[in-house]
C-alpha positions as CSV (number, residue, x, y, z in Angstrom):
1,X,20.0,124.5,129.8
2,X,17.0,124.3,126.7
3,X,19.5,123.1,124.6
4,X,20.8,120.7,127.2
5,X,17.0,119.5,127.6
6,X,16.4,119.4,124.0
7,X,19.5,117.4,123.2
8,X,18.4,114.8,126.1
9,X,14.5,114.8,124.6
10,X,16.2,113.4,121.0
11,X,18.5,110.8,122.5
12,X,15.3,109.8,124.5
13,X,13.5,109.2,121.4
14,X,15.8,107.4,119.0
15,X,16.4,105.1,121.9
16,X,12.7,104.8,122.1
17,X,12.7,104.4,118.2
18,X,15.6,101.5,118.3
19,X,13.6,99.7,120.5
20,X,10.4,99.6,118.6
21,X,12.1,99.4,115.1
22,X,10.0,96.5,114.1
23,X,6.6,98.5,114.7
24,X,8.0,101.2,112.5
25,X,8.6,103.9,114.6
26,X,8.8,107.6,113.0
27,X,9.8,111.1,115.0
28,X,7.1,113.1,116.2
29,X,5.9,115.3,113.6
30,X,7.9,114.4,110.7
31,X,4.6,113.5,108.8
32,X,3.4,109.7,107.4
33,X,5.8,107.3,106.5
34,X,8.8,109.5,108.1
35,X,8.2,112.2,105.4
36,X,7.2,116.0,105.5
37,X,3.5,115.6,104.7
38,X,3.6,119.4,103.8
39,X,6.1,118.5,100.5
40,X,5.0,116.9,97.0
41,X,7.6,114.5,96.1
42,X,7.9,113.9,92.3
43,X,9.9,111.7,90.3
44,X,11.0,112.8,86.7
45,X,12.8,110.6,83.9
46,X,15.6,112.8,83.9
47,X,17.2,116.0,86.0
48,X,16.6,119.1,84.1
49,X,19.0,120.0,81.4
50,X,18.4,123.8,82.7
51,X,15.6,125.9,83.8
52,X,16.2,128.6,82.3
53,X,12.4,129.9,81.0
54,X,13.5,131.1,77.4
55,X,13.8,127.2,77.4
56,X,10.9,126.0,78.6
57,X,8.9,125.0,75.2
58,X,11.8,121.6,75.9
59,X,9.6,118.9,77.9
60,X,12.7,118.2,80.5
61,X,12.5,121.9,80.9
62,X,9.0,122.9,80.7
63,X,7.5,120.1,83.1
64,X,9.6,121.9,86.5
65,X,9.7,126.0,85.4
66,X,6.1,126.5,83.6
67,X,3.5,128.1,85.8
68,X,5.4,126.6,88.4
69,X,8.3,129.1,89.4
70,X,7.7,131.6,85.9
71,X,4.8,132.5,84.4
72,X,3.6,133.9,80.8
73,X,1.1,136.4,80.1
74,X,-1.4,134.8,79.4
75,X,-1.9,130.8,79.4
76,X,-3.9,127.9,77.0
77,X,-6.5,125.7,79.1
78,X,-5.2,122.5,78.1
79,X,-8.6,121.0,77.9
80,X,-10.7,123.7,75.9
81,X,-8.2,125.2,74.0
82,X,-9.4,128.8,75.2
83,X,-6.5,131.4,76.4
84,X,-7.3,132.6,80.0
85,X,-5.6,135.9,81.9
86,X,-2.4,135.2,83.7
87,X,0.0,138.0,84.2
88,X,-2.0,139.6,81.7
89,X,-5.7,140.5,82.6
90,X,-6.4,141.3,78.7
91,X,-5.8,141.9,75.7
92,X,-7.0,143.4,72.2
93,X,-5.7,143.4,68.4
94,X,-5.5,147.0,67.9
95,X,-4.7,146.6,64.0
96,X,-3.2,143.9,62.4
97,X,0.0,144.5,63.2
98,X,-0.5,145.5,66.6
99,X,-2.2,144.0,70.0
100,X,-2.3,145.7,73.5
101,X,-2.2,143.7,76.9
102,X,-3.1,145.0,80.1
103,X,-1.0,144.1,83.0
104,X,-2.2,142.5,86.4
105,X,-1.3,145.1,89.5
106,X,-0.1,144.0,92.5
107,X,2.2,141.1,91.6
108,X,5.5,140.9,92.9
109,X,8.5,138.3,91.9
110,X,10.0,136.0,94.7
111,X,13.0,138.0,95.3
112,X,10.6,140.9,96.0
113,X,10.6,143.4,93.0
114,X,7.6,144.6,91.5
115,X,6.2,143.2,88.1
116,X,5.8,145.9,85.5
117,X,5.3,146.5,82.4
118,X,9.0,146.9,81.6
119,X,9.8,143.5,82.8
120,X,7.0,141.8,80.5
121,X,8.7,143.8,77.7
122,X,12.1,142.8,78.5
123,X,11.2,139.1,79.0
124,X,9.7,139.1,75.8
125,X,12.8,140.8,74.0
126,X,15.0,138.7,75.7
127,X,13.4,135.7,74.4
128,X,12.4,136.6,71.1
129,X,14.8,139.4,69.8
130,X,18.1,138.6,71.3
131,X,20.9,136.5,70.5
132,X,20.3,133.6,73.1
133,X,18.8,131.6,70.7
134,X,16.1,130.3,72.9
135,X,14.4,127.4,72.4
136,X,11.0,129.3,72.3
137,X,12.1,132.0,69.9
138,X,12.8,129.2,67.3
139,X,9.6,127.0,68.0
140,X,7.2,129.8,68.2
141,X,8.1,132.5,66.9
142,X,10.8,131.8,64.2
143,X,12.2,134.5,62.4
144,X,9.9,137.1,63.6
145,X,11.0,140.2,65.5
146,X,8.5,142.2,67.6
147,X,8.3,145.8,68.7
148,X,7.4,146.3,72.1
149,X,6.6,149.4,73.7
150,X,5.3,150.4,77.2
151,X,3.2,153.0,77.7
152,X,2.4,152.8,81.3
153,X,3.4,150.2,84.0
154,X,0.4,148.1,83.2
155,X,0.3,148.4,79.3
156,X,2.4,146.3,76.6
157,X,1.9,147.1,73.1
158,X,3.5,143.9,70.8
159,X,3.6,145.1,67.1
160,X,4.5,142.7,64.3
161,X,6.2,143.1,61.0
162,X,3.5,141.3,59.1
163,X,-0.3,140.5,60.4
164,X,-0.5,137.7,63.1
165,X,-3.9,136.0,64.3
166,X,-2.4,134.3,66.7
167,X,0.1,136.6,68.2
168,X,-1.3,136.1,72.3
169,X,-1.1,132.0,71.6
170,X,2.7,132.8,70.8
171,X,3.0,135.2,73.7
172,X,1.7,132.5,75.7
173,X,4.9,130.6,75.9
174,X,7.1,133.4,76.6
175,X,7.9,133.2,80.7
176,X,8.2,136.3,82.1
177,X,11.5,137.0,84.6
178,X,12.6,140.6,86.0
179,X,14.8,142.9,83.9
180,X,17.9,142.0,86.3
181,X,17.9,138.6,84.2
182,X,21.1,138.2,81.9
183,X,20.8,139.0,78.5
184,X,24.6,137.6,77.8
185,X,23.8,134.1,79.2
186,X,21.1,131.9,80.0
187,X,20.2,131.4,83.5
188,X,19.9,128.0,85.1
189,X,18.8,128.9,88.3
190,X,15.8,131.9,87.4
191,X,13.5,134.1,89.3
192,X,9.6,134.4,88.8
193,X,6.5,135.4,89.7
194,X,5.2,131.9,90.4
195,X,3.7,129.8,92.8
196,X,7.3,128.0,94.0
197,X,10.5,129.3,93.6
198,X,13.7,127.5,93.6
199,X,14.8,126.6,97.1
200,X,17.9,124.3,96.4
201,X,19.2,122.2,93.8
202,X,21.4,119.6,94.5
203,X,22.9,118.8,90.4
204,X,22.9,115.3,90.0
205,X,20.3,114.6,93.5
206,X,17.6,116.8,93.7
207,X,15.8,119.7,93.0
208,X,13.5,121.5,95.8
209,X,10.9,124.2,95.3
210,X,9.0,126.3,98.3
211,X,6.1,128.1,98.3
212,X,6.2,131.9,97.3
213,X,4.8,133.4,100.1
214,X,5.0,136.5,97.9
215,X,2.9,134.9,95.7
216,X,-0.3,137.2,93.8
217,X,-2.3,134.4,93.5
218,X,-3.9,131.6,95.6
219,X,-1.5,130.0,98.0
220,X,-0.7,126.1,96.7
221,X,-1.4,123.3,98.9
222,X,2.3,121.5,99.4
223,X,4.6,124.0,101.1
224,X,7.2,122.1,99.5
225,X,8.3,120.0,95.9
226,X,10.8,118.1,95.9
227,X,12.5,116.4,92.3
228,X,14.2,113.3,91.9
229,X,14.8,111.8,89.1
230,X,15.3,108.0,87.9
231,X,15.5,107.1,84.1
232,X,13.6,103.5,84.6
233,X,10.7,103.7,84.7
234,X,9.9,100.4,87.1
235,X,12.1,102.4,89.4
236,X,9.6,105.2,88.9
237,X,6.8,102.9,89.6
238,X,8.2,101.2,92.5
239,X,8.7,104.4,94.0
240,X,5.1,105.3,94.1
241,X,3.9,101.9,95.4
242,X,6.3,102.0,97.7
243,X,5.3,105.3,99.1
244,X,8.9,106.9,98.3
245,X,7.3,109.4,95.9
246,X,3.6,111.1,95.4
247,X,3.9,111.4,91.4
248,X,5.7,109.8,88.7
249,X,6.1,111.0,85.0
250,X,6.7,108.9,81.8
251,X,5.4,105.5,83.1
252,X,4.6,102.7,80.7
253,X,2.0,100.1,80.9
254,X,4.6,97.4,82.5
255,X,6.3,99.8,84.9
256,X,4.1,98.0,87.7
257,X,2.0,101.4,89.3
258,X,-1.1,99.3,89.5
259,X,-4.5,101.4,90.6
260,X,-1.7,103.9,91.2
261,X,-1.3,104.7,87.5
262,X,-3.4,106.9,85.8
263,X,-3.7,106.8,81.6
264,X,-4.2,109.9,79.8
265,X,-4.7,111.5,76.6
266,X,-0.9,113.5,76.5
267,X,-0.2,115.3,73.1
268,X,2.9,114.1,71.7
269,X,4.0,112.9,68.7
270,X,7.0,110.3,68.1
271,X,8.9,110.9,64.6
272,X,11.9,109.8,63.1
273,X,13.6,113.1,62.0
274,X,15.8,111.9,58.3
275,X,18.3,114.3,58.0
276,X,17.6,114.7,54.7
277,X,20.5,116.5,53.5
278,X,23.1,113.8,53.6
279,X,22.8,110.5,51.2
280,X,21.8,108.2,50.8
281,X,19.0,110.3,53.3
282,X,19.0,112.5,50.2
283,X,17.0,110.2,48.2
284,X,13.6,110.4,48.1
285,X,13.0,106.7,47.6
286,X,15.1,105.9,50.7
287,X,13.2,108.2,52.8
288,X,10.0,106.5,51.2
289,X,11.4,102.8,51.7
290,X,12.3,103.9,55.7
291,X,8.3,105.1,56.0
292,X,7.6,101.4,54.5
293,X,9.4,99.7,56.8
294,X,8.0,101.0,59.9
295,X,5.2,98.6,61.5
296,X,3.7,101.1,63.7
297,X,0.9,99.2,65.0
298,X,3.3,96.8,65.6
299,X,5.2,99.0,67.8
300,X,2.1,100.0,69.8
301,X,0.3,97.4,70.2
302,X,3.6,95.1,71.1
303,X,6.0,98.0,73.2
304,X,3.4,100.9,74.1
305,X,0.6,98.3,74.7
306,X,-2.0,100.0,73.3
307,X,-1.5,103.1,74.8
308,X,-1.0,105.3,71.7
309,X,-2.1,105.8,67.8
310,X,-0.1,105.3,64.4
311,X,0.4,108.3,63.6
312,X,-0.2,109.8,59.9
313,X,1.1,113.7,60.7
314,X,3.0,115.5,63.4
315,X,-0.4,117.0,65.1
316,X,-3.1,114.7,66.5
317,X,-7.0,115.6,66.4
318,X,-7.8,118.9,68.6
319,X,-5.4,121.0,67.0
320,X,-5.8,123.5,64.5
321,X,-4.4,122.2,60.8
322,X,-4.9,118.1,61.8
323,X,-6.1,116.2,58.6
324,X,-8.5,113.9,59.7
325,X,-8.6,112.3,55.9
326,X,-4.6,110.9,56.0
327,X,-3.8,107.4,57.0
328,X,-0.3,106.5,58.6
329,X,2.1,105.5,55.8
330,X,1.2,101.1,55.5
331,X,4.2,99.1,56.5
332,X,5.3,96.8,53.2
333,X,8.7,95.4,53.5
334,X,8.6,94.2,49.7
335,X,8.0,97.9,48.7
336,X,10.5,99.4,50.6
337,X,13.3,97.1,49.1
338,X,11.8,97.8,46.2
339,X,12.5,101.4,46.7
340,X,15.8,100.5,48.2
341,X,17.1,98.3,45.2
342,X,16.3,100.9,42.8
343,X,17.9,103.7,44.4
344,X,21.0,101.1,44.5
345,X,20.7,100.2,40.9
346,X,20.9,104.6,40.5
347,X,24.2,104.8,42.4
348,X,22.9,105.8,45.8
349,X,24.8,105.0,48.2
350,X,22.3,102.8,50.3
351,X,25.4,100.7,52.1
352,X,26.9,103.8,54.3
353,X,26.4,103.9,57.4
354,X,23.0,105.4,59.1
355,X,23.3,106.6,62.5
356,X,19.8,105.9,64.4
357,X,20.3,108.4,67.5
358,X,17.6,108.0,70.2
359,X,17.9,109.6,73.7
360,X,17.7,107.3,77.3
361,X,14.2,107.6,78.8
362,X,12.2,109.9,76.4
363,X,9.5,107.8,76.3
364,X,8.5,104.3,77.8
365,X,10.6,101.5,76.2
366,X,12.2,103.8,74.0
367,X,15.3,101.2,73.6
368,X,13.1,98.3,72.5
369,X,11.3,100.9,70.0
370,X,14.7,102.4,68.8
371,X,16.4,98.2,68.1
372,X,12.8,97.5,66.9
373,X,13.2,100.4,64.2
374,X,17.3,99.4,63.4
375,X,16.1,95.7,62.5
376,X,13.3,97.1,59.9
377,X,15.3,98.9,58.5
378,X,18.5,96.9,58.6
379,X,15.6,94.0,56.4
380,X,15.1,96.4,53.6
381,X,18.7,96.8,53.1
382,X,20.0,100.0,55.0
383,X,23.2,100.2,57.4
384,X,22.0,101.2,60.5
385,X,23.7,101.9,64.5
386,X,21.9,102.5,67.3
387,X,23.5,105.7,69.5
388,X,21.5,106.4,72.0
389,X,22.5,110.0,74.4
390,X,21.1,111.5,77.5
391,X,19.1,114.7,76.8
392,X,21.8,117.3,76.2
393,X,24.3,114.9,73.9
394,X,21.0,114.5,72.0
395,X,19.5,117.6,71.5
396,X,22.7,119.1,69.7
397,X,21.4,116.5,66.6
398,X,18.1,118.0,67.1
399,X,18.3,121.4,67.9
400,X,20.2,123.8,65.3
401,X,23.1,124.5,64.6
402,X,23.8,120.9,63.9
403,X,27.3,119.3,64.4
404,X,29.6,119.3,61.3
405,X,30.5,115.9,59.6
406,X,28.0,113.7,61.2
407,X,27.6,111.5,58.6
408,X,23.8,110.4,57.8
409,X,21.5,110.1,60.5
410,X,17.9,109.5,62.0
411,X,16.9,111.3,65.4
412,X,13.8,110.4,67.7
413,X,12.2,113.2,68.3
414,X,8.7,113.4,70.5
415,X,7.0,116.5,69.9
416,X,4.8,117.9,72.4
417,X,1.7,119.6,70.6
418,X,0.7,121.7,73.5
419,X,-0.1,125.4,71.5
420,X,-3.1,123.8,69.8
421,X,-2.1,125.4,66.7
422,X,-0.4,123.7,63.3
423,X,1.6,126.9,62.9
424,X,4.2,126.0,65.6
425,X,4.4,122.5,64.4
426,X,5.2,123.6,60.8
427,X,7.6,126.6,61.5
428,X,9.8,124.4,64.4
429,X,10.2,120.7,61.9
430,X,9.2,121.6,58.5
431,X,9.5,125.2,57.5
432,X,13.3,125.1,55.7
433,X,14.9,127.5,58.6
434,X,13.0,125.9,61.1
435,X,15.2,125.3,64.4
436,X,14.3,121.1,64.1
437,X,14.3,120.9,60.3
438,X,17.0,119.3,59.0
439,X,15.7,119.4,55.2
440,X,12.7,121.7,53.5
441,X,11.9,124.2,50.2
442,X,11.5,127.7,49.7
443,X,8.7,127.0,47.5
444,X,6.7,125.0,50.8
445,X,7.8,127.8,52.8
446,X,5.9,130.2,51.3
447,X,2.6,127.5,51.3
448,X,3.3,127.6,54.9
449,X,3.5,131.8,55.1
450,X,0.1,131.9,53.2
451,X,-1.9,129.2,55.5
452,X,-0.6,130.9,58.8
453,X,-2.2,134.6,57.5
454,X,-5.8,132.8,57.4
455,X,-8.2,132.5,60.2
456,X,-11.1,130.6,61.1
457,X,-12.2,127.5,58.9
458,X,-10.0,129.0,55.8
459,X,-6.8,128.4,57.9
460,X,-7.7,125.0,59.8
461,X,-8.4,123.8,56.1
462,X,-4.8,125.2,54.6
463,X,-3.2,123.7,57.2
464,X,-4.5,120.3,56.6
465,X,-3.2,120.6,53.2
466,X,-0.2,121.2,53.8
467,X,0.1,117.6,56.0
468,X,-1.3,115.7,53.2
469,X,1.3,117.6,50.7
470,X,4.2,117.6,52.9
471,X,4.9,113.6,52.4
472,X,5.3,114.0,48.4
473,X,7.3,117.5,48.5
474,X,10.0,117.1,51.5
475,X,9.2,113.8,53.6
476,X,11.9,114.4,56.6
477,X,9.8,113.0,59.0
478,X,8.8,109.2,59.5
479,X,6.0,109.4,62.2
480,X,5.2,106.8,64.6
481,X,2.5,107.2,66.8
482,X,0.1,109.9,68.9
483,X,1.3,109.0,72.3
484,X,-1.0,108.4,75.5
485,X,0.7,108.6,79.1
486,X,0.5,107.4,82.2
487,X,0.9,109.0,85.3
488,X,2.0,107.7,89.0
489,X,0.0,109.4,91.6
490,X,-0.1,108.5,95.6
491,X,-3.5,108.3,96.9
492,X,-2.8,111.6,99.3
493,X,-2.8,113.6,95.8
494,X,-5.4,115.0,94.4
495,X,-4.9,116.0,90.6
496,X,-6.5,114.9,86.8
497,X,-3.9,115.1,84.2
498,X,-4.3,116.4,80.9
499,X,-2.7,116.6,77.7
500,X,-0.6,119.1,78.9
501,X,0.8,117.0,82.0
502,X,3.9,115.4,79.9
503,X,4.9,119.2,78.8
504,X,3.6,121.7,82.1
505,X,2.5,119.9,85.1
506,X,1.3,122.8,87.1
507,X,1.8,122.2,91.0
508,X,-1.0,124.4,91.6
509,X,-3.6,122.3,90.6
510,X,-2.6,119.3,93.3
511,X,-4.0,119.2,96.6
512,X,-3.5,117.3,99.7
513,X,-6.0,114.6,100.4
514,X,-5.4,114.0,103.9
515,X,-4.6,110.2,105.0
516,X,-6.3,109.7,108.9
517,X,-4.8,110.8,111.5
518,X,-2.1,112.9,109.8
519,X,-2.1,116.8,109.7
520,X,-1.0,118.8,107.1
521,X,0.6,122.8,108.0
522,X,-2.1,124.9,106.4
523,X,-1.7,127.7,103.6
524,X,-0.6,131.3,104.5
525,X,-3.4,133.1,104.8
């Protein structure tokens, strides 16, 4: 009979709805707008290619799983640079080879197991010593291997072959996941101890995240998070004036958010990545001539209108190593045919075909830059094709091991410079073996080894050197600009991003500002 009465209450009130259609009737409680008030909608430029947490240092990766359903030891306050206690509470340097962290008590991971000390040291292994190759393994920590031992449930000893000042910045991007993860295959889908876990994902629709109600920490304010994801960013836009979504990554100046747009310093870095290894990419004075013919204010001031900086090296000012005395290469046409002619005239073959791979939605008119880039280059004389790939297609020509027979090419990369360190930077795109370098020297490897065992003003002032010394040794990289960011918000969200937003937008830090009239559920207590 209360299902009966139920059933007769709803037919009562979409009748009552149909009638009133043109006042904009919504169903009690379903929030403002016909929405759950109590979820966080976001739109993305594009679905995550994973979320596996051994991943995460990737930007498609990193923005949903980072301190939002896993979380690292310890984390980096994106504005001061400091390192602040996560899952960690502290941590000392023992020796030089050797730190010790002490564990938080009392946290739990969303399916319900304890967090230990075992777990930290398996999520660490697993990332860093296995045979996953994991993104983060190759961008932060290389080649190295580390030992781990446990001596108690809330103690990790890390030991390291060779000294390393910065070993809890690197342990910083390792996401910690229960010792039931795989170690044969990634995981799309993982568990954490985070603030959200993963509720459902739709492939191809949607991705939904709830609360953790088992959660150590302070509750979040949106029950809910909900992912979509649209690779225009007017779409993107529209969707936040329209009240269709509360937060919009990757927007761009003519995207059309209005007051609902919010500009911000974001810390990544737009290259060209020459695959150096193939000609006529082999030839220094064709990889000079491509660094000509780049008009990089140009491009920002026409494309990213204004928002953004020529870039000189793959770090902007704030992090550790940036040379503050290097100017971004000066775009002369006449010297790059120069360069071009004589490498000609020498028998290289300029005329082959150059592949110019860029990848759909990475940045805000990333077409536009990409045909901008093909026609420069195609006026000094080069053979250029645009291909541009969705996220995974494109990350096989940027992550190692690189296809076979692919011809010369030029890949798009946009690095983020979140660890606030050079070191990263140099070991992931310029050291030889790095997992994004495509070219490099023993001989500048071993400059790099010696800068990355200094501290304090010694190292900030090796690294610089090695910026300034990199374009006349290897020069695989033509960089284009420091890149600012702008960010849809709705006005019911309360959240300041910061340069870490484009890499790890924690859900924790946004909070309901309540509209009149509307009610939000509260937090568990």
């Amino acid at each position: 009979m209360a299902a009966k009465r139920a059933k007769t209450a709803s037919i009562a009130a979409l009748a009552a709805c149909v009638s009133l259609v043109a006042g904009g009737c919504t169903v009690a409680n379903s929030g403002r707008g016909g929405y759950d008030p109590g979820t966080l909608r976001i739109v993305i430029s594009q679905e995550p290619p994973t979320l596996e947490p051994c991943e995460s240092s990737l930007t498609s990766t990193g923005i949903v799983v980072r301190s939002n359903i896993t979380e690292p030891l310890i984390e980096r306050d994106p504005s001061s640079g400091d390192l602040t206690p996560l899952l960690s509470t502290a941590w000392r340097q023992d020796s030089p080879n050797r730190w010790t962290f002490d564990l938080r008590d009392g946290v739990t991971f969303s399916n319900g197991a304890p967090f230990t000390a075992e777990d930290a040291k398996f999520a660490i292994d697993r990332a860093v010593n296995s045979d996953l190759q994991c993104n983060v393994d190759g961008y932060v920590f290389g080649d190295e291997k580390l030992g781990l031992e446990t001596p108690d449930d809330r103690t990790l000893v890390v030991t390291t072959a060779k000294p390393d000042p910065i070993l809890p910045l690197r342990i910083s991007f390792v996401e910690i996941v229960p010792r039931t993860t795989s170690t044969t295959e990634k995981v799309r889908e993982p568990i954490g101890t985070g603030p959200y876990a993963i509720d459902n994902w739709e492939y191809g629709q949607k991705l939904v995240l709830t609360r953790n109600d088992r959660y150590w920490g302070e509750a979040p304010s949106f029950a809910k998070a909900e992912y979509q994801w649209r690779s225009e960013g007017s779409v993107r836009a529209a969707m936040i004036t329209n009240d269709e979504a509360d937060i919009a990554t990757g927007l761009g100046p003519e995207d059309g958010a209005g007051d609902l747009g919010v500009p911000f310093d974001n810390n990544e870095t737009t290259a060209l990545r020459i695959q150096a290894t193939e000609p006529p990419l082999d030839d220094m004075r064709v990889r000079q001539a491509i660094n000509y013919s780049i008009n990089r204010t140009g491009i920002v001031k026409a494309l990213f209108r204004g928002l953004g900086e020529p870039a000189s090296q793959l770090i902007p000012t704030g992090v550790v190593g940036y040379n503050p005395d290097l100017q971004p290469f000066p775009h002369d046409t006449d010297k790059a045919k120069q360069l071009i002619a004589e490498a000609k005239a020498d028998g290289v073959p300029v005329d082959k075909e150059i592949r110019l791979i860029g990848r759909t939605a990475q940045f805000p008119k990333i077409a536009e830059t990409i045909e901008v880039m093909q026609s420069e280059l195609a006026e000094i004389g080069l053979n250029v094709k645009i291909e541009m790939m969705d996220t995974a297609a494109q990350l096989q020509y940027q992550l190692r091991p690189f296809p076979e027979n692919t011809g010369p090419y030029l890949v798009m990369i946009m690095h983020g410079n979140q660890a606030g360190d050079a070191a990263f930077s140099l070991d992931q795109y310029i050291r030889s073996t790095g997992p994004q370098n495509a070219y490099g020297t023993p001989a500048f490897d071993r400059k790099i080894d010696a800068a990355e065992a200094l501290t304090g003003q010694a190292r900030q002032d090796a690294l610089a050197k090695l910026f300034a010394e990199e374009p006349e040794e290897i020069m695989q990289l033509a960089y284009l600009a420091h890149m600012q960011g702008i960010l849809g918000k709705s006005e019911r969200v309360g959240y300041t991003p910061n340069s870490a937003t484009g890499d790890e937008m924690r859900l924790s830090e946004m909070t309901v500002i309540q509209p009149p009239g509307v009610t939000t559920p509260p937090n568990p207590s």
